[in-house]
C-alpha positions as a LaTeX table, in Angstrom:
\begin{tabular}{lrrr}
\hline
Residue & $x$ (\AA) & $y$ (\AA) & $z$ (\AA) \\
\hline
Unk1 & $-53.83$ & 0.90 & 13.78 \\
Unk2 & $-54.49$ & 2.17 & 17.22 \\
Unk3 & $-51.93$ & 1.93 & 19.78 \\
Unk4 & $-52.78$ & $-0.74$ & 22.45 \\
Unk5 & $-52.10$ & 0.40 & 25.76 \\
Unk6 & $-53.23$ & $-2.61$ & 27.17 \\
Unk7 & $-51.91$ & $-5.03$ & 25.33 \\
Unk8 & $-48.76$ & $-3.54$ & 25.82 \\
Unk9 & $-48.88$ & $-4.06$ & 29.77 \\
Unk10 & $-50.06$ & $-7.07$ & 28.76 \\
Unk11 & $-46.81$ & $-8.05$ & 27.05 \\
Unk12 & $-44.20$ & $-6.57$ & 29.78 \\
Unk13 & $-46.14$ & $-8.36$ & 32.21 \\
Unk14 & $-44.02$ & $-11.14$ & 34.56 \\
Unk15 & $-45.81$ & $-14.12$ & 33.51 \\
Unk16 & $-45.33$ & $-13.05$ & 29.61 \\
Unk17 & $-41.22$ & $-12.79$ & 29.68 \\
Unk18 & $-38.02$ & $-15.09$ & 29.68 \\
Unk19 & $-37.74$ & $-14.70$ & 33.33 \\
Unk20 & $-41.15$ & $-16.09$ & 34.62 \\
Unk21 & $-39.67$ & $-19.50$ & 32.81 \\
Unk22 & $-36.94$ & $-19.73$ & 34.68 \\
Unk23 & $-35.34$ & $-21.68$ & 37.62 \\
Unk24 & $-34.61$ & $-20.07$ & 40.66 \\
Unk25 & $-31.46$ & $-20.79$ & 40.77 \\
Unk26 & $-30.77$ & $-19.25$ & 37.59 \\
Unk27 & $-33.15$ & $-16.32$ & 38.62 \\
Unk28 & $-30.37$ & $-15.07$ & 41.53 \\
Unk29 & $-27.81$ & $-16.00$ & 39.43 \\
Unk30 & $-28.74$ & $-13.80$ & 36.62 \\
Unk31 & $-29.59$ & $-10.78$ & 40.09 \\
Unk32 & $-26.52$ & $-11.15$ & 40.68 \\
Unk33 & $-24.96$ & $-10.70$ & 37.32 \\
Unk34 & $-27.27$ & $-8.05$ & 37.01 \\
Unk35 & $-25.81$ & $-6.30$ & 39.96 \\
Unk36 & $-21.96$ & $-6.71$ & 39.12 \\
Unk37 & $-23.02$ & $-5.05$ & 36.10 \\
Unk38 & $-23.78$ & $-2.46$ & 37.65 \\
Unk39 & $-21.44$ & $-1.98$ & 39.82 \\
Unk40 & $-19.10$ & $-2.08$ & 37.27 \\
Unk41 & $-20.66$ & 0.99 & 35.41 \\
Unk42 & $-20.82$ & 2.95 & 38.30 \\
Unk43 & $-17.24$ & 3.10 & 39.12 \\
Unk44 & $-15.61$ & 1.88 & 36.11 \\
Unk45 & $-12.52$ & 3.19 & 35.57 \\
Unk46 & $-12.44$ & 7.02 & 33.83 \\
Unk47 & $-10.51$ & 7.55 & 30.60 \\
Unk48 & $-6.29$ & 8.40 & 31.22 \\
Unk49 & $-7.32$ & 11.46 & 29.26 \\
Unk50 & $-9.97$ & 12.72 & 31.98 \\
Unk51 & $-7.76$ & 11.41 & 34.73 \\
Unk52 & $-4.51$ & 12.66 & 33.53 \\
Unk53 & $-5.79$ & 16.08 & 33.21 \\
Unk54 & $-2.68$ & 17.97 & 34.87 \\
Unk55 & $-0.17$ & 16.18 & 32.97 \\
Unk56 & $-1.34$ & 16.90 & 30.20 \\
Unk57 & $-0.16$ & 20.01 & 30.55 \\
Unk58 & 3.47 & 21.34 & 29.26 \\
Unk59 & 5.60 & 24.47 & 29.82 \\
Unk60 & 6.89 & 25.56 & 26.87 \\
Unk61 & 10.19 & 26.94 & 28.33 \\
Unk62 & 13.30 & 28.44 & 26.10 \\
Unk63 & 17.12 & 27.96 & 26.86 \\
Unk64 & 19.30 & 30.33 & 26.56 \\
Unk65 & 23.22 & 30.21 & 27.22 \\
Unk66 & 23.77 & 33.84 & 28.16 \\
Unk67 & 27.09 & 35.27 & 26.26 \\
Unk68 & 26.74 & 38.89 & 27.56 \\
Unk69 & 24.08 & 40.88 & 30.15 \\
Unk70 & 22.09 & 41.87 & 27.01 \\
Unk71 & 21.36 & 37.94 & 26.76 \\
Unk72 & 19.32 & 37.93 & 29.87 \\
Unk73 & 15.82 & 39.09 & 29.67 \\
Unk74 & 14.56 & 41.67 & 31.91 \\
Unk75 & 11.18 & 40.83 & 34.01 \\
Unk76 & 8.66 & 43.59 & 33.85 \\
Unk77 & 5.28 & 41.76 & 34.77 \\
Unk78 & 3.78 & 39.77 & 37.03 \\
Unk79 & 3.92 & 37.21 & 34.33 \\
Unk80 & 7.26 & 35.81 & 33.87 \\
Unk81 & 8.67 & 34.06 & 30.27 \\
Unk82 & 9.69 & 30.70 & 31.36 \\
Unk83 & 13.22 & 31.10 & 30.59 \\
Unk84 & 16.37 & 28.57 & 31.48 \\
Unk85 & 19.55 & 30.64 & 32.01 \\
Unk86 & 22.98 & 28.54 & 31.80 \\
Unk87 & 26.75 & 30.15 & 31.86 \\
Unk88 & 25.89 & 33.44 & 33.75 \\
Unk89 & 29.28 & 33.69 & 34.79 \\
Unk90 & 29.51 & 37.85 & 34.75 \\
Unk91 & 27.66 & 39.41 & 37.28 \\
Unk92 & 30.44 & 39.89 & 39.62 \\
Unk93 & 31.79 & 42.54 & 36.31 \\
Unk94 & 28.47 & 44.43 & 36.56 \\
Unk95 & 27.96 & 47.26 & 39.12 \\
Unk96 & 26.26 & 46.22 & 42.62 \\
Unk97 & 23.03 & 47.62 & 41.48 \\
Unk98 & 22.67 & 46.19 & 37.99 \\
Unk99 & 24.13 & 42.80 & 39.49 \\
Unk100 & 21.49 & 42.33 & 41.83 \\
Unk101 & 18.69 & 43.29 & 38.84 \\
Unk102 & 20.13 & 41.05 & 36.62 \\
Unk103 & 20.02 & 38.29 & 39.66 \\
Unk104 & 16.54 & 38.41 & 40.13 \\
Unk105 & 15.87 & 38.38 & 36.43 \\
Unk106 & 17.91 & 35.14 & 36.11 \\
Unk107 & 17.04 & 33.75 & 39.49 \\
Unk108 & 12.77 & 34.13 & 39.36 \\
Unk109 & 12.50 & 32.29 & 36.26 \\
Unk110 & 13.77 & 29.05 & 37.00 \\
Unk111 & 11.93 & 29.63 & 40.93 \\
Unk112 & 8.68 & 29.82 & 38.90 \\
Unk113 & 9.57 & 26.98 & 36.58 \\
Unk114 & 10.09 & 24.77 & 39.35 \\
Unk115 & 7.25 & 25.51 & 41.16 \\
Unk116 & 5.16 & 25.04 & 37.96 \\
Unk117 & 6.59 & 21.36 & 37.71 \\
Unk118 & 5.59 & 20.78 & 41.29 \\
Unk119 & 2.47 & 22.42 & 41.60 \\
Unk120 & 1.71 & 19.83 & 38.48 \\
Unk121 & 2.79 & 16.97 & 40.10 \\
Unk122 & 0.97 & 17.60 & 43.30 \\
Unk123 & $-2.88$ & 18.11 & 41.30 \\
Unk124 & $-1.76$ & 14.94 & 39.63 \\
Unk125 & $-1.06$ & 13.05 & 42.58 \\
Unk126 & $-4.45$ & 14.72 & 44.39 \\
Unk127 & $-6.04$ & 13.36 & 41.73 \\
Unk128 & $-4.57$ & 9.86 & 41.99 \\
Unk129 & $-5.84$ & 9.63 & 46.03 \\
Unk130 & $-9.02$ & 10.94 & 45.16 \\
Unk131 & $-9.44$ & 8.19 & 42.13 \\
Unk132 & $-7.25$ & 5.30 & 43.58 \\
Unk133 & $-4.42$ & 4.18 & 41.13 \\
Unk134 & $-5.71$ & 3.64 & 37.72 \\
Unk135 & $-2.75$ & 1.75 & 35.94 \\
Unk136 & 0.90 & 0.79 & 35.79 \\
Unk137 & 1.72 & 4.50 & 34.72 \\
Unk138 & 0.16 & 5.63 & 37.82 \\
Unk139 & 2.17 & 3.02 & 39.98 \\
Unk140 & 5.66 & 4.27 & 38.29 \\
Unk141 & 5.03 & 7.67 & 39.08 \\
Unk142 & 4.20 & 7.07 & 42.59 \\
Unk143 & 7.27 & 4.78 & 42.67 \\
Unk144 & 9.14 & 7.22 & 40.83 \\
Unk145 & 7.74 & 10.06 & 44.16 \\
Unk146 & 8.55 & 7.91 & 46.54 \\
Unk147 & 12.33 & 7.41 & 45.16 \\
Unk148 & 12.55 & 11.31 & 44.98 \\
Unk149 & 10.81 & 12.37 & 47.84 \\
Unk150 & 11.83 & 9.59 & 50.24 \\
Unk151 & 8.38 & 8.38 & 51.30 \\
Unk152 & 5.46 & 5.81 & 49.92 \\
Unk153 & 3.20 & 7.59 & 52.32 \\
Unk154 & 1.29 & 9.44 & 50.05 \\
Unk155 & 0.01 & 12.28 & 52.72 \\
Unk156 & 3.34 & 12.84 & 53.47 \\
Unk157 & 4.57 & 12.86 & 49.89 \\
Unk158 & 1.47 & 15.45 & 49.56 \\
Unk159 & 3.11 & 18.09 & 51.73 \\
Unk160 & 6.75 & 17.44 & 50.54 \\
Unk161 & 5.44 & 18.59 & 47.36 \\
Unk162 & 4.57 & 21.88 & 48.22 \\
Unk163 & 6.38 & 25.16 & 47.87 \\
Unk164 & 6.79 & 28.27 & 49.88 \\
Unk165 & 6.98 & 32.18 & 48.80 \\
Unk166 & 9.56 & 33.28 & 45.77 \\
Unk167 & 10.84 & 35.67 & 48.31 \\
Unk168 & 11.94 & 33.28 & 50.45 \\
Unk169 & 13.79 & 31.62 & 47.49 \\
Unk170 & 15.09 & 34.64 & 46.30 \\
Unk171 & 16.66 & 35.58 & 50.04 \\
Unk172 & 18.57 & 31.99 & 50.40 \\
Unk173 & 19.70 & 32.31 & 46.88 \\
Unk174 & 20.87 & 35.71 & 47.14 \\
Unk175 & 23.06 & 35.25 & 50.64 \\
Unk176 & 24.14 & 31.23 & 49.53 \\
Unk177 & 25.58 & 32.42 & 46.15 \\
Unk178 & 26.55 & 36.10 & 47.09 \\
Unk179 & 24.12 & 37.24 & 44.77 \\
Unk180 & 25.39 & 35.21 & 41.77 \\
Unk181 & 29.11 & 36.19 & 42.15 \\
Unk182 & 30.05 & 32.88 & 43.84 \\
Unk183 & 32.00 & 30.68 & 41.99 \\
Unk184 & 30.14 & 27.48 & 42.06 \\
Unk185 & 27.13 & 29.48 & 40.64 \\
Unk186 & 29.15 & 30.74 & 37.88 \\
Unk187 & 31.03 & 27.57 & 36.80 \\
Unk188 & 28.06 & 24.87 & 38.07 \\
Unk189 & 25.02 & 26.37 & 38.16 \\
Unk190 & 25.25 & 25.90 & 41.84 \\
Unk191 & 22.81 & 28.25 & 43.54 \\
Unk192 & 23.17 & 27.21 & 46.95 \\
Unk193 & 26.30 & 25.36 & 47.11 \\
Unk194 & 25.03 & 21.77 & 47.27 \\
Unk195 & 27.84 & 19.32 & 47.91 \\
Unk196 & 28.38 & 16.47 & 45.63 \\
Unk197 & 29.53 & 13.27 & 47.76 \\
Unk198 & 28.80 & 11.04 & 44.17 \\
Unk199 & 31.69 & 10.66 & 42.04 \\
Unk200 & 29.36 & 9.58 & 39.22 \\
Unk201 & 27.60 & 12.90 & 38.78 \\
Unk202 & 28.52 & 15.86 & 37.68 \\
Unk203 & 30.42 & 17.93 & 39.96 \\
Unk204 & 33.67 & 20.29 & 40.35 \\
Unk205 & 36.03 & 21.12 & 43.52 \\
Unk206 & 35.19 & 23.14 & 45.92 \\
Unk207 & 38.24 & 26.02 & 46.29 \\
Unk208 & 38.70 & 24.51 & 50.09 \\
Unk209 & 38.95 & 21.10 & 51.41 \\
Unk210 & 38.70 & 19.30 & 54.49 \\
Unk211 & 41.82 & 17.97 & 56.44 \\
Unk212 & 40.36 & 14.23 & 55.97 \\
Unk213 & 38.71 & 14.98 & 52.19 \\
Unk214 & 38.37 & 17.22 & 49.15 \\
Unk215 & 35.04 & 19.40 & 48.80 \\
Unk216 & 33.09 & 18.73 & 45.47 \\
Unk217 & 30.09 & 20.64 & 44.72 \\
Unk218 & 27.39 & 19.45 & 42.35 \\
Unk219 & 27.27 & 20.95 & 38.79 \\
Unk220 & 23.84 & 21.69 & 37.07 \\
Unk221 & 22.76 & 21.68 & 33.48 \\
Unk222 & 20.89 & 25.13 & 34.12 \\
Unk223 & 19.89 & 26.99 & 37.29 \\
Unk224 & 16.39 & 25.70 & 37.50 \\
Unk225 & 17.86 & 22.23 & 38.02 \\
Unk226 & 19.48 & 23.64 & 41.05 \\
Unk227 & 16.67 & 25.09 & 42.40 \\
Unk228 & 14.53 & 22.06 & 41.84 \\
Unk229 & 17.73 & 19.94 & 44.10 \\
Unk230 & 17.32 & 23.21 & 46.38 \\
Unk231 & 13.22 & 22.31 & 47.14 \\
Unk232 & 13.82 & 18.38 & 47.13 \\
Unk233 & 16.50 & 19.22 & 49.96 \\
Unk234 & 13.80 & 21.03 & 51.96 \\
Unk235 & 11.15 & 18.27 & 50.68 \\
Unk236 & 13.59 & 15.27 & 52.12 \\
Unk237 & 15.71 & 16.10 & 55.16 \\
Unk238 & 14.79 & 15.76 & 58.56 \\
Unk239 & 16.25 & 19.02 & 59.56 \\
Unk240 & 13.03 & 20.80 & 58.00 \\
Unk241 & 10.52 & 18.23 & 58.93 \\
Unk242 & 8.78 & 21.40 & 61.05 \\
Unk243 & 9.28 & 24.03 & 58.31 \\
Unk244 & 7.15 & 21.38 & 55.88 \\
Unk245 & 4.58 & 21.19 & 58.26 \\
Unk246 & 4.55 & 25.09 & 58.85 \\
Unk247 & 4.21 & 25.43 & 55.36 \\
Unk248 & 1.05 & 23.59 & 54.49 \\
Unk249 & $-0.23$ & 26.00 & 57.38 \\
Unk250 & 0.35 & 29.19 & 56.18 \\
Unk251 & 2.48 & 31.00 & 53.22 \\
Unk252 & 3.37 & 33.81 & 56.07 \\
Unk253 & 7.18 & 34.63 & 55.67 \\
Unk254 & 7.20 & 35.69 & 59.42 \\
Unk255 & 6.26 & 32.60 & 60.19 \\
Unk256 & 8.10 & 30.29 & 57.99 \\
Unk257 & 11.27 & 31.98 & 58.09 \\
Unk258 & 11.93 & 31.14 & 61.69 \\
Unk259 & 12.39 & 27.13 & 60.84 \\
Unk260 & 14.60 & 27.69 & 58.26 \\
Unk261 & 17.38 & 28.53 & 61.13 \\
Unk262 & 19.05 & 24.75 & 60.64 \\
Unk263 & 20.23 & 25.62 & 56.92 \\
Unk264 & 22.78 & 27.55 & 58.32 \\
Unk265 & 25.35 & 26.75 & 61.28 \\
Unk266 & 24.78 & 30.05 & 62.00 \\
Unk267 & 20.70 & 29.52 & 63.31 \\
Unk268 & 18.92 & 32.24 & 64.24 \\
Unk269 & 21.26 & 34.62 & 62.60 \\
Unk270 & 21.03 & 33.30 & 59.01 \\
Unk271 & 17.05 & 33.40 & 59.85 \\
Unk272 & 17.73 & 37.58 & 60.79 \\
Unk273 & 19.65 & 37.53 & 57.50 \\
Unk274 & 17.34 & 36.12 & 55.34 \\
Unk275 & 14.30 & 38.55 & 56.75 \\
Unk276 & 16.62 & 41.59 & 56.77 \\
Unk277 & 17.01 & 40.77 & 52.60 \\
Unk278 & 13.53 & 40.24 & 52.12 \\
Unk279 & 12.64 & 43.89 & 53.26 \\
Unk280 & 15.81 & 45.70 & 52.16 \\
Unk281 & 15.27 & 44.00 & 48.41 \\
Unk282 & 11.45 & 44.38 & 48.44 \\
Unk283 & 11.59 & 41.02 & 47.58 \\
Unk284 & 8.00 & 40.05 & 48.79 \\
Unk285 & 6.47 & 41.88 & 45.88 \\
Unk286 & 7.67 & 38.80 & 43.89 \\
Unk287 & 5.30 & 36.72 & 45.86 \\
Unk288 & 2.65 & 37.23 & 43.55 \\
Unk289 & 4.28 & 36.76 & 40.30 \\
Unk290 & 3.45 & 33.58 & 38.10 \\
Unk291 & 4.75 & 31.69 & 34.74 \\
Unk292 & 2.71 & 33.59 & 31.68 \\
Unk293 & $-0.26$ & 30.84 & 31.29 \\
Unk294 & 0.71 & 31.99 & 27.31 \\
Unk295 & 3.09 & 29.45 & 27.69 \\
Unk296 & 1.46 & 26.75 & 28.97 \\
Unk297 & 0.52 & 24.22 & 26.47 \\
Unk298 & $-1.68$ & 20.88 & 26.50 \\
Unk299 & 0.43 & 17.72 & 25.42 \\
\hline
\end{tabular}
């Protein structure tokens, strides 16, 4: 039977389908359905899984409660083992050289760890102003940011999640905890001597107290905790609403360093400091090092 290409346009045509027999009314009501439709296709809302895609990412890290100096692994690449060191309560033993090795080897870990978690956190929330807020789980984590971070504004919230150089890390953890020796890093975790004004949480006495009030200092699981509490301080406070702002600029030490002078009472000499351990320690060749993508898993 031959194909009838006539008949065919015959068929499709207007006055042949459902349509034609219509009432008007029911003509631009069913236009209109028609165009909801697809609407609705066109920016339906994607899949959690295609959404979600930086969460669904996990860092496989490994804890280890260091007993002796041979606990603590020692860095020699550019790609770090995501490692969470707790109880390093010995370098203070260890000769000045060694203790400053082992430091960095404890400290650059946990910096990278952090910075991992945050770098995640900041694609994920990129994605969620690009796409608009997809569902409840979206609204608790933006809820749960804004708690953190101490803004709904999610701009703002964009540049408190950002991070600046390991070497600048490195330098304020170094001079804050006397290169691990102090004793709030050994006994807390403490890297930089966060106070603890919450009876509730974890803490322990500071060796000297106020006329009006005992000193408490906050006490961390492990030191990466600290460190993330270290970047949330520089995320949150007022006092380094400029050095934020720098540092969606520019990742330039020179040029960060220089707002960084209200951590200190001492100002523009803690800023000297901090620059004069950079260079002496070489510590800007750690700039470039990165968590070992071997341990990053999906979920």
């Amino acid at each position: 039977m031959e194909f009838d290409e006539g008949a065919q346009q015959n068929w499709l045509s207007p006055q042949n389908s459902y349509i034609y027999f219509m009432s008007d009314e029911r003509k631009v009501v069913l236009v209109l359905l028609s165009i909801a439709l697809f609407i609705l296709i066109l920016h339906r809302p994607k899949p959690i899984e295609e959404i979600n895609k930086a969460t669904q990412l996990v860092l496989k890290t490994e804890k280890i409660y260091v007993e002796n100096v041979d606990d603590i692994l020692h860095i020699d690449s550019v790609l770090v083992k995501p490692v969470l060191y707790d109880h390093v309560y010995f370098l203070d033993a260890l000769p000045y050289k060694q203790a400053k090795e082992e430091f960095i080897n404890v400290m650059l870990p946990a910096i990278l760890i952090v910075k991992w978690q945050l770098n995640q956190d900041l694609k994920r929330l990129e994605e969620i102003m690009k796409e608009g807020i997809q569902d409840q789980g979206d609204s608790m984590l933006v809820a749960n940011w804004a708690e953190e971070f101490k803004t709904d504004d999610l701009a703002t919230l964009k540049r408190r999640l950002l991070t600046h150089p390991n070497s600048i890390v490195l330098a304020q953890a170094a001079v804050e905890s006397g290169w691990g020796k102090s004793r709030f890093f050994m006994e807390a975790n403490n890297v930089f001597g966060v106070w603890s004004f919450d009876s509730d949480e974890p803490r322990i006495p500071a060796s000297i107290s106020r006329e009006e009030y005992q000193v408490y200092l906050r006490k961390y699981d492990n030191i990466a905790e600290s460190v993330m509490d270290y970047f949330k301080t520089i995320a949150r406070v007022p006092a380094y609403t400029n050095f934020r702002r720098k540092r969606a600029e520019t990742q330039n030490i020179r040029e960060l360093l220089p707002y960084l002078d209200r951590y200190s009472e001492r100002g523009d000499e803690y800023v000297a400091q901090l620059l004069g351990m950079i260079r002496y320690n070489n510590f800007q060749q750690y700039d470039k090092y990165q968590i070992d993508p071997a341990y990053v898993v999906k979920k």
